[in-house]
CHARMM-style PDB file with segment names, atoms N, HN, CA, C and O in Angstrom:
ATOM      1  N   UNK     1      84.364 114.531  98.146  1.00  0.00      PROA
ATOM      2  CA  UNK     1      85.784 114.381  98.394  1.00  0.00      PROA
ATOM      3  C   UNK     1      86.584 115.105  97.318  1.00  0.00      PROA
ATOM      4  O   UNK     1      86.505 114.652  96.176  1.00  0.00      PROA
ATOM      5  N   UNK     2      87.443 116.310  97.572  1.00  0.00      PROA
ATOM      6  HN  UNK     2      87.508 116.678  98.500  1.00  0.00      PROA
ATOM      7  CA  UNK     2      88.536 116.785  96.769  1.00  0.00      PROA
ATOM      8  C   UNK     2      89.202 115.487  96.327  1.00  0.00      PROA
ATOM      9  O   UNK     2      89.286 114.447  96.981  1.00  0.00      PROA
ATOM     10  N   UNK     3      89.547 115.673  95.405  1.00  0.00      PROA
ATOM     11  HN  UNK     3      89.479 116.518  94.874  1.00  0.00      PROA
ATOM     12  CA  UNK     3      90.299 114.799  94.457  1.00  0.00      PROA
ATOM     13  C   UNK     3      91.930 115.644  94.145  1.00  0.00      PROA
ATOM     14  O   UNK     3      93.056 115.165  94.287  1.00  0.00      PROA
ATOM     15  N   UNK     4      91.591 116.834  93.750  1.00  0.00      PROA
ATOM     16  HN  UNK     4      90.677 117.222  93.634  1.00  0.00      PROA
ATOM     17  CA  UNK     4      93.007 117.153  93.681  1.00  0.00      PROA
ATOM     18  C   UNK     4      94.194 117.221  94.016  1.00  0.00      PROA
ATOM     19  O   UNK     4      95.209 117.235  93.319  1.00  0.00      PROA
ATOM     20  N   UNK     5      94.030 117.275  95.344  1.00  0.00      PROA
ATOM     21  HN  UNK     5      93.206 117.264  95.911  1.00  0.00      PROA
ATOM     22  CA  UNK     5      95.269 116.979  96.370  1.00  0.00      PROA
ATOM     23  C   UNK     5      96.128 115.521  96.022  1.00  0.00      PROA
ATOM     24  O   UNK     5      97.351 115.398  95.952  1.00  0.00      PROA
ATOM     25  N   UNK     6      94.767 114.149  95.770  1.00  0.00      PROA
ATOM     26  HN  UNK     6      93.773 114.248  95.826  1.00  0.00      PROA
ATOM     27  CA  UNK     6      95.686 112.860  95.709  1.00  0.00      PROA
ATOM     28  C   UNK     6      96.149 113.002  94.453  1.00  0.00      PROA
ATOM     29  O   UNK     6      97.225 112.477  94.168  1.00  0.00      PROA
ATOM     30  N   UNK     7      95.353 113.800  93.395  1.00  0.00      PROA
ATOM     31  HN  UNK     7      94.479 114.227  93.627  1.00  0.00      PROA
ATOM     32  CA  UNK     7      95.798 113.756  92.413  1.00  0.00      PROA
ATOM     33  C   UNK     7      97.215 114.518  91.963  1.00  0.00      PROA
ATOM     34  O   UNK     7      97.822 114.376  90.901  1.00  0.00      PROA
ATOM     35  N   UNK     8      97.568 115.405  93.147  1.00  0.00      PROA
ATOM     36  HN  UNK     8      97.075 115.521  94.009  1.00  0.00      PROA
ATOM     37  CA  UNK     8      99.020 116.170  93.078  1.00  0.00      PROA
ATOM     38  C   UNK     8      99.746 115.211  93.798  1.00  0.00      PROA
ATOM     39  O   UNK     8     100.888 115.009  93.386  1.00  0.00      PROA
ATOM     40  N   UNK     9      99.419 114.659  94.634  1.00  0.00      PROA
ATOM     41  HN  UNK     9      98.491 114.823  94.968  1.00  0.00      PROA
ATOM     42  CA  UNK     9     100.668 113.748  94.988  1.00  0.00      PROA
ATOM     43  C   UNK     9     100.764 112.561  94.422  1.00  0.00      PROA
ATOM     44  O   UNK     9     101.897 112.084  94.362  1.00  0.00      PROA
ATOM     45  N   UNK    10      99.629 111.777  93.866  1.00  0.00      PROA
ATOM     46  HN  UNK    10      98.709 112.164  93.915  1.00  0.00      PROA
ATOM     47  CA  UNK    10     100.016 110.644  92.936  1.00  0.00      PROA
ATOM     48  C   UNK    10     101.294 111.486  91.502  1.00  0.00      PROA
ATOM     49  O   UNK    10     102.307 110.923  91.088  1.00  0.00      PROA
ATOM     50  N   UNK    11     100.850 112.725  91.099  1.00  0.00      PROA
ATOM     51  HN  UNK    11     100.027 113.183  91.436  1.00  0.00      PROA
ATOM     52  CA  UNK    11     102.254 113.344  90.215  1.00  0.00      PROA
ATOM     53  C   UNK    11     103.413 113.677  90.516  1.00  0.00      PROA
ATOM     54  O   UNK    11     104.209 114.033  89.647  1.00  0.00      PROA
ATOM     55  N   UNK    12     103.799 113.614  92.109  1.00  0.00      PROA
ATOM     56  HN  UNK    12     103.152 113.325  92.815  1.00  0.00      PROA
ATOM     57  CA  UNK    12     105.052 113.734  92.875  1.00  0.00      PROA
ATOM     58  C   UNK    12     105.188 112.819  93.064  1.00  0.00      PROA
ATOM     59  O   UNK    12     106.380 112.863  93.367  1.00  0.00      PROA
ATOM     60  N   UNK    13     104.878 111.697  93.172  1.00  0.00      PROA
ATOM     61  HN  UNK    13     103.909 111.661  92.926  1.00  0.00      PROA
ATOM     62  CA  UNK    13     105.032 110.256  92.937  1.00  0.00      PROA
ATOM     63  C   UNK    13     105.616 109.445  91.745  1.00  0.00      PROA
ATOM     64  O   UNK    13     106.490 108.578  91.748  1.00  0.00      PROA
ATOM     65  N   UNK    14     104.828 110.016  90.638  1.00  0.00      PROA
ATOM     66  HN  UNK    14     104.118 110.721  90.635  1.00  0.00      PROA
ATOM     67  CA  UNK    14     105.230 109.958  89.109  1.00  0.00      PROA
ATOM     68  C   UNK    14     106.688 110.223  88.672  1.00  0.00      PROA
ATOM     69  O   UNK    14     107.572 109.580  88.106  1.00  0.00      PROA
ATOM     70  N   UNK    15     106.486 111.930  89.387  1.00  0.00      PROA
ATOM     71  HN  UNK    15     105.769 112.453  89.847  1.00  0.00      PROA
ATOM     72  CA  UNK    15     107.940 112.409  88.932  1.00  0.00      PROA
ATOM     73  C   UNK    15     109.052 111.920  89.810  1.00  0.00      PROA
ATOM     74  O   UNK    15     110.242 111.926  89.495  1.00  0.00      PROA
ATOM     75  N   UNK    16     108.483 111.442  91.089  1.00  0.00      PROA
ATOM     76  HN  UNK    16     107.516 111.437  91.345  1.00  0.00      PROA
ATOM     77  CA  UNK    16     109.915 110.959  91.505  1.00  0.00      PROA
ATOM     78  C   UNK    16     110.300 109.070  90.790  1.00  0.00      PROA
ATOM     79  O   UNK    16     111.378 108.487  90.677  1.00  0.00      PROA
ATOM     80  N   UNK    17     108.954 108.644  90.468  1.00  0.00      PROA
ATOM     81  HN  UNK    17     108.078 109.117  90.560  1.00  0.00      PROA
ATOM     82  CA  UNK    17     109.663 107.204  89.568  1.00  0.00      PROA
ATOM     83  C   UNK    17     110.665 108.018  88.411  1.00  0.00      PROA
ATOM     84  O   UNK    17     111.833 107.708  88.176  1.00  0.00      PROA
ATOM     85  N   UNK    18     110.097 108.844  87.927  1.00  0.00      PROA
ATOM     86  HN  UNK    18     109.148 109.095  88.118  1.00  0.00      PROA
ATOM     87  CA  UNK    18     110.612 109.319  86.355  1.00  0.00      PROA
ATOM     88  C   UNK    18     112.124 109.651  87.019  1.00  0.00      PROA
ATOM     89  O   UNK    18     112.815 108.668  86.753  1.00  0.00      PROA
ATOM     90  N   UNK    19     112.906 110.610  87.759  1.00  0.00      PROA
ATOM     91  HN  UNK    19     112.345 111.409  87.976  1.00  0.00      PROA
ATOM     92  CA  UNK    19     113.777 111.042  88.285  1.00  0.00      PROA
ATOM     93  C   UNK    19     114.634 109.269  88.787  1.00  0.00      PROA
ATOM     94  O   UNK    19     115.816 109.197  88.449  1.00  0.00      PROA
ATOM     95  N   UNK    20     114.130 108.185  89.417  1.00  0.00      PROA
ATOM     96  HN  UNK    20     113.170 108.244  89.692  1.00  0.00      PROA
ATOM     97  CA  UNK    20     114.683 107.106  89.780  1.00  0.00      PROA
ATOM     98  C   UNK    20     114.683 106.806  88.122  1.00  0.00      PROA
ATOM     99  O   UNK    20     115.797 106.743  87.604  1.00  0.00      PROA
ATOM    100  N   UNK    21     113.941 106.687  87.577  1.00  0.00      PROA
ATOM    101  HN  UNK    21     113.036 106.739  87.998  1.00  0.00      PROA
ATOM    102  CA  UNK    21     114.626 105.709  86.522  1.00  0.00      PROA
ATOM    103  C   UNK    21     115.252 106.043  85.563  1.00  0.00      PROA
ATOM    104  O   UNK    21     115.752 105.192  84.827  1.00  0.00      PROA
ATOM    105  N   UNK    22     115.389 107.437  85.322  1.00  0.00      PROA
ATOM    106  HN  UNK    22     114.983 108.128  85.920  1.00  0.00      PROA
ATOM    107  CA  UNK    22     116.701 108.646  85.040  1.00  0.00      PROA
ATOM    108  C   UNK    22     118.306 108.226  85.398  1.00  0.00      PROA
ATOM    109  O   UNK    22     119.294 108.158  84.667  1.00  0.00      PROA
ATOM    110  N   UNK    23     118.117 107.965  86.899  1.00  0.00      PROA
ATOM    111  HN  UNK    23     117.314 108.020  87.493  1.00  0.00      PROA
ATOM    112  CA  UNK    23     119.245 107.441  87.404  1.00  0.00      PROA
ATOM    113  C   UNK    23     119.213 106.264  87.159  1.00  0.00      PROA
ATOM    114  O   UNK    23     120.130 106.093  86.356  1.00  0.00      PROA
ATOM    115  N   UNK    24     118.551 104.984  87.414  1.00  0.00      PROA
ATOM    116  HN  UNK    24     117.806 105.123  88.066  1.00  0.00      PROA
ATOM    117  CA  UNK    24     119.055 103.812  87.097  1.00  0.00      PROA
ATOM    118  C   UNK    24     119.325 103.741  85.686  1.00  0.00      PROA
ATOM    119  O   UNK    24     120.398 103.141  85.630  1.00  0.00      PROA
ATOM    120  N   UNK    25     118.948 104.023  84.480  1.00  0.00      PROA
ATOM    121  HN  UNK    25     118.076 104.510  84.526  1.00  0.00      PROA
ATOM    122  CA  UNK    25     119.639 104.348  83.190  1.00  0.00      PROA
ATOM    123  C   UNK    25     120.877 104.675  83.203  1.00  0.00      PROA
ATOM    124  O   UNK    25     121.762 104.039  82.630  1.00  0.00      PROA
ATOM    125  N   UNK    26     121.071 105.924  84.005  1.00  0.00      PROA
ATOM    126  HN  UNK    26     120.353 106.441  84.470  1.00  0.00      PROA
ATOM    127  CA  UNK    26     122.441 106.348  83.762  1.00  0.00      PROA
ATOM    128  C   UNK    26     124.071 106.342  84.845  1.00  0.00      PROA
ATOM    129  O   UNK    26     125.035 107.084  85.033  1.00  0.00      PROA
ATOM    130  N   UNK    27     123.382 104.529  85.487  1.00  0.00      PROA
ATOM    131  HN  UNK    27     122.599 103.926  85.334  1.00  0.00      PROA
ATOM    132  CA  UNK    27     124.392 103.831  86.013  1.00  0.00      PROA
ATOM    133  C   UNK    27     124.976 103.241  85.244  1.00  0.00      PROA
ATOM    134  O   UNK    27     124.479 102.866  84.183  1.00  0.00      PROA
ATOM    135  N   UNK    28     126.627 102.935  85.731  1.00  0.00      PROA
ATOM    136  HN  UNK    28     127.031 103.240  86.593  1.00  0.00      PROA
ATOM    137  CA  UNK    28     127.152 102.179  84.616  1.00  0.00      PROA
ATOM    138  C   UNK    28     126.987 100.679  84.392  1.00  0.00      PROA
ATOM    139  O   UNK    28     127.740 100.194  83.548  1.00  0.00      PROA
ATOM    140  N   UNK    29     125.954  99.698  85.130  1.00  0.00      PROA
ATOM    141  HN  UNK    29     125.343 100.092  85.816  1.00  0.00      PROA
ATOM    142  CA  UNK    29     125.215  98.614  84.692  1.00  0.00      PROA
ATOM    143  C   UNK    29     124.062  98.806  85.084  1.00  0.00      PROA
ATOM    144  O   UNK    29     124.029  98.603  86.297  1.00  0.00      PROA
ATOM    145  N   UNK    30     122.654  99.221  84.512  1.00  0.00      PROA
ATOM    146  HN  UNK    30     122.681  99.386  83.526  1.00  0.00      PROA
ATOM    147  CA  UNK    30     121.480  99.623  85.215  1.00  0.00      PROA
ATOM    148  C   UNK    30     121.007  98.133  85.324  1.00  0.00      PROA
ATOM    149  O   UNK    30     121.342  97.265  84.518  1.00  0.00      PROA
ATOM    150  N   UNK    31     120.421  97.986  86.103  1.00  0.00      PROA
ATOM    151  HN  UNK    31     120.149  98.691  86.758  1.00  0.00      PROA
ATOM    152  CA  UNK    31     119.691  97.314  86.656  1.00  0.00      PROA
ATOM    153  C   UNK    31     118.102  97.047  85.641  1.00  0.00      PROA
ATOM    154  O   UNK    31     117.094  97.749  85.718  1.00  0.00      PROA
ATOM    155  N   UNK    32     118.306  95.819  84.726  1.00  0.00      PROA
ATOM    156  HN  UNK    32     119.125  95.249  84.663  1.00  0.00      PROA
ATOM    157  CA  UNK    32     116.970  95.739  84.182  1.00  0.00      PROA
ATOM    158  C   UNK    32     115.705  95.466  84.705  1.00  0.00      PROA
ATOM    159  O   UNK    32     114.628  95.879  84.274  1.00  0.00      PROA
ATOM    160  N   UNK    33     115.901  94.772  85.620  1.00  0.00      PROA
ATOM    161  HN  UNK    33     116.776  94.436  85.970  1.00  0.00      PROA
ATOM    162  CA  UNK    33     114.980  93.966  86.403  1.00  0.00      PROA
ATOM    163  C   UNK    33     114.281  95.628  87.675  1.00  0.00      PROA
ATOM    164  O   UNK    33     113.104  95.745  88.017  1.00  0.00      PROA
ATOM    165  N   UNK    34     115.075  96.315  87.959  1.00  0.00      PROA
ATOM    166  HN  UNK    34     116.031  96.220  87.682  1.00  0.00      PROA
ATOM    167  CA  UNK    34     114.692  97.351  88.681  1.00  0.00      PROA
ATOM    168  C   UNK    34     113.906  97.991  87.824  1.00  0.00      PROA
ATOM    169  O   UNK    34     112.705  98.052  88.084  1.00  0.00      PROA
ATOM    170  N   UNK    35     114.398  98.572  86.683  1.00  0.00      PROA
ATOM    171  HN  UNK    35     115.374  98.522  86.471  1.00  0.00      PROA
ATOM    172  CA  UNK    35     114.247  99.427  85.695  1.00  0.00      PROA
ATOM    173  C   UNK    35     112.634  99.083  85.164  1.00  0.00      PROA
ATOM    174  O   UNK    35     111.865 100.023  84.960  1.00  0.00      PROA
ATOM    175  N   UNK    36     112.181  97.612  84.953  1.00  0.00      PROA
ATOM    176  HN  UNK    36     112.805  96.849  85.119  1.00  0.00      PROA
ATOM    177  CA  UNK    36     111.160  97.291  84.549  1.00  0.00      PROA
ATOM    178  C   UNK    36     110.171  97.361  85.641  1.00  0.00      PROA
ATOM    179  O   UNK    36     108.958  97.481  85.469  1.00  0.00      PROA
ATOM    180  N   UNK    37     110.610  97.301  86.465  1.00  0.00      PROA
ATOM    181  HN  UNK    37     111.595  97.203  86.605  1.00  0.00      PROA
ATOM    182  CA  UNK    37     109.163  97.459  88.045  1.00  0.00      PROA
ATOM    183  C   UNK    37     109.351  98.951  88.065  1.00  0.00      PROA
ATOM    184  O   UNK    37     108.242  99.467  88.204  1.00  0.00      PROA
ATOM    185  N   UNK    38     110.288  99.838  87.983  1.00  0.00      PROA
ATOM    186  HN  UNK    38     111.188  99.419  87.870  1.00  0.00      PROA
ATOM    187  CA  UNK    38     109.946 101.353  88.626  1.00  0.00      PROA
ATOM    188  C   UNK    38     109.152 101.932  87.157  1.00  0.00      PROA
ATOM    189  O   UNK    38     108.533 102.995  87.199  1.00  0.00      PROA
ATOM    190  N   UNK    39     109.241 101.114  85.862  1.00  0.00      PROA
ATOM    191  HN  UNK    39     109.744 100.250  85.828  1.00  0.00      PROA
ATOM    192  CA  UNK    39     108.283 101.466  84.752  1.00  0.00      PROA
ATOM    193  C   UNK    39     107.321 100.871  84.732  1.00  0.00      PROA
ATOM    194  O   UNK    39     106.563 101.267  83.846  1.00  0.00      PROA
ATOM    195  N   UNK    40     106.744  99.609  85.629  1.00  0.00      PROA
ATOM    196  HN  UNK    40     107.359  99.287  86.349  1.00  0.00      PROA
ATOM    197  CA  UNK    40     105.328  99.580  85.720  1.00  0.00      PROA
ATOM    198  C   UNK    40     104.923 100.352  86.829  1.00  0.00      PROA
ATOM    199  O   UNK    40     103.886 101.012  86.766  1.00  0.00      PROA
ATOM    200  N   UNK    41     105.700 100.339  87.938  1.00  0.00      PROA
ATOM    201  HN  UNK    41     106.543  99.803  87.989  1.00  0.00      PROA
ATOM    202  CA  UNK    41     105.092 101.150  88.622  1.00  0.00      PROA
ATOM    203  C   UNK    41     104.663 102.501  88.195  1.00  0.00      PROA
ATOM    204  O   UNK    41     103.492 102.758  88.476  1.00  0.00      PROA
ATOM    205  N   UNK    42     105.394 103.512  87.526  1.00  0.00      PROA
ATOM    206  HN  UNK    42     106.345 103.303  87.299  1.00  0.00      PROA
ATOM    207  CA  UNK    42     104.921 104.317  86.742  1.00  0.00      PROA
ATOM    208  C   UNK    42     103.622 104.877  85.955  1.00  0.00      PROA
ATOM    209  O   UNK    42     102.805 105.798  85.965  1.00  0.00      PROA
ATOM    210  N   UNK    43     104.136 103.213  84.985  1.00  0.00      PROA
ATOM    211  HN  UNK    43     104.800 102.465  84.977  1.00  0.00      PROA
ATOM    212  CA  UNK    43     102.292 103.351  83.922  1.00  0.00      PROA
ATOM    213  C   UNK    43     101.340 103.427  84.916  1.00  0.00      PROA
ATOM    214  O   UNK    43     100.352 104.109  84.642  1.00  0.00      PROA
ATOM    215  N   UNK    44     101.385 102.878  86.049  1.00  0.00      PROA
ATOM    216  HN  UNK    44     102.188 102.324  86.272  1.00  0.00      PROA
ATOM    217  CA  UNK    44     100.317 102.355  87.087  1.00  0.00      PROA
ATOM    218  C   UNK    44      99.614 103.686  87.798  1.00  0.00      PROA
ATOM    219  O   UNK    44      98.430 103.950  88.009  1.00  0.00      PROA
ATOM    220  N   UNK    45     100.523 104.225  88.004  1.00  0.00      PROA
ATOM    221  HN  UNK    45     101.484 104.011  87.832  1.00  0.00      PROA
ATOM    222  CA  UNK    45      99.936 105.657  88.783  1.00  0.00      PROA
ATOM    223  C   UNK    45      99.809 106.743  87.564  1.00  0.00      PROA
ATOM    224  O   UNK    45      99.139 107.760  87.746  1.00  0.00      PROA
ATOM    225  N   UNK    46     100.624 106.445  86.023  1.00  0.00      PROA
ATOM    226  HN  UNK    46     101.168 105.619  85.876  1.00  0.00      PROA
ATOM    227  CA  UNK    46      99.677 107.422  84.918  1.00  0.00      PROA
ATOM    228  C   UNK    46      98.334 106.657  84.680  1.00  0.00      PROA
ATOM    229  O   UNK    46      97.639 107.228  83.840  1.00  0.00      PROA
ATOM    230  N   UNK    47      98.060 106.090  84.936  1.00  0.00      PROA
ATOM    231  HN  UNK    47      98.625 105.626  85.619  1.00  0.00      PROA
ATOM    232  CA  UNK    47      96.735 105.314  84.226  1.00  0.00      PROA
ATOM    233  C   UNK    47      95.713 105.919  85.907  1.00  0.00      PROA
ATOM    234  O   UNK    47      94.659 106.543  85.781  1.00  0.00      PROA
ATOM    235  N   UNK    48      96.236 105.609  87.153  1.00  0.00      PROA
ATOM    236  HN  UNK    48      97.092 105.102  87.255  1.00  0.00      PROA
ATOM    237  CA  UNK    48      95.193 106.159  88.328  1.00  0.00      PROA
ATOM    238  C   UNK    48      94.950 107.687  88.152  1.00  0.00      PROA
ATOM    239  O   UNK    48      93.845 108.155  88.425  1.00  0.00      PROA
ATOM    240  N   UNK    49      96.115 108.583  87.634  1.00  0.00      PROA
ATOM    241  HN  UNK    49      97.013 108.202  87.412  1.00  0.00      PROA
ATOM    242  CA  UNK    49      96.130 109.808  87.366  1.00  0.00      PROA
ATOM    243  C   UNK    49      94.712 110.368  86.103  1.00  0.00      PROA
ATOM    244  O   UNK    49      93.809 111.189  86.263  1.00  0.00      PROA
ATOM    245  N   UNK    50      95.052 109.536  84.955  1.00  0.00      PROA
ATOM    246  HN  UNK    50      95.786 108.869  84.825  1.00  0.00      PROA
ATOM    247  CA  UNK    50      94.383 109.355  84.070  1.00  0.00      PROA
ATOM    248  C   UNK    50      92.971 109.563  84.590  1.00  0.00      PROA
ATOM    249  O   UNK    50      92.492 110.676  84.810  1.00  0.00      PROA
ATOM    250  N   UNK    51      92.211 108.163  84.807  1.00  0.00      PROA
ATOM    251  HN  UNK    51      92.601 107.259  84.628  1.00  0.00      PROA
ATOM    252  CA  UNK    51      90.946 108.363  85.829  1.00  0.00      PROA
ATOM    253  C   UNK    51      90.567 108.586  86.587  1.00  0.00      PROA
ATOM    254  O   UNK    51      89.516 108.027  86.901  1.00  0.00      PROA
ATOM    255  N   UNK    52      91.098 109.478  87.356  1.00  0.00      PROA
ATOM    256  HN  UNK    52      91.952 109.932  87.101  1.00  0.00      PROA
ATOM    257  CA  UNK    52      91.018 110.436  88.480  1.00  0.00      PROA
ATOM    258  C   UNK    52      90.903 111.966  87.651  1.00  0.00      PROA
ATOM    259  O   UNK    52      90.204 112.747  88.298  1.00  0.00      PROA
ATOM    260  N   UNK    53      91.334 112.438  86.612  1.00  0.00      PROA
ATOM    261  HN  UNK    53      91.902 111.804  86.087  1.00  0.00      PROA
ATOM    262  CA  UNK    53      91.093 113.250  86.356  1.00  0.00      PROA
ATOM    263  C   UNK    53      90.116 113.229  85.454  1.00  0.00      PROA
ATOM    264  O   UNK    53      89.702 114.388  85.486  1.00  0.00      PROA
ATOM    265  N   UNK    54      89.429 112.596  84.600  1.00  0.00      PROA
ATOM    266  HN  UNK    54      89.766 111.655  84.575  1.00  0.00      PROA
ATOM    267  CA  UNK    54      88.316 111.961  84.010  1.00  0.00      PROA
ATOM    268  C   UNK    54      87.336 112.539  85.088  1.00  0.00      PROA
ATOM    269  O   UNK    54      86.809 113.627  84.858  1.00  0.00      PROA
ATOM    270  N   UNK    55      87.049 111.833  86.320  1.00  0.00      PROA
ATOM    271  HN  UNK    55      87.477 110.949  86.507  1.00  0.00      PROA
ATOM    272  CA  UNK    55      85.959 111.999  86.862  1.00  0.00      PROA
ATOM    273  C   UNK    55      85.781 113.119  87.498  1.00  0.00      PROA
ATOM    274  OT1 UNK    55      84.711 113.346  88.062  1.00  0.00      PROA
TER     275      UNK     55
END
């Protein structure tokens, strides 16, 4: 099984949390409670990224 492909879209995935939580920062009351799930969600798919490219 190619791996690279999920592994390019788990990083278009990445970059679009990174781009959302860009914007929720730079609302004028961000949302903490958002802000903290679209940053675990984040670590979550750098860490699948992580060991996916490992193997």
């Amino acid at each position: 099984m190619k791996m690279q492909p999920r592994i390019n879209e788990l990083k278009r995935r990445h970059a679009s949390l990174d781009d959302a939580i860009d914007g929720e920062t730079h609302r004028p009351s961000p949302d903490q409670a958002a802000l903290a799930e679209l940053k675990k969600q984040k670590l979550k798919l750098k860490e699948e990224i992580s060991v996916m490219e490992k193997a």
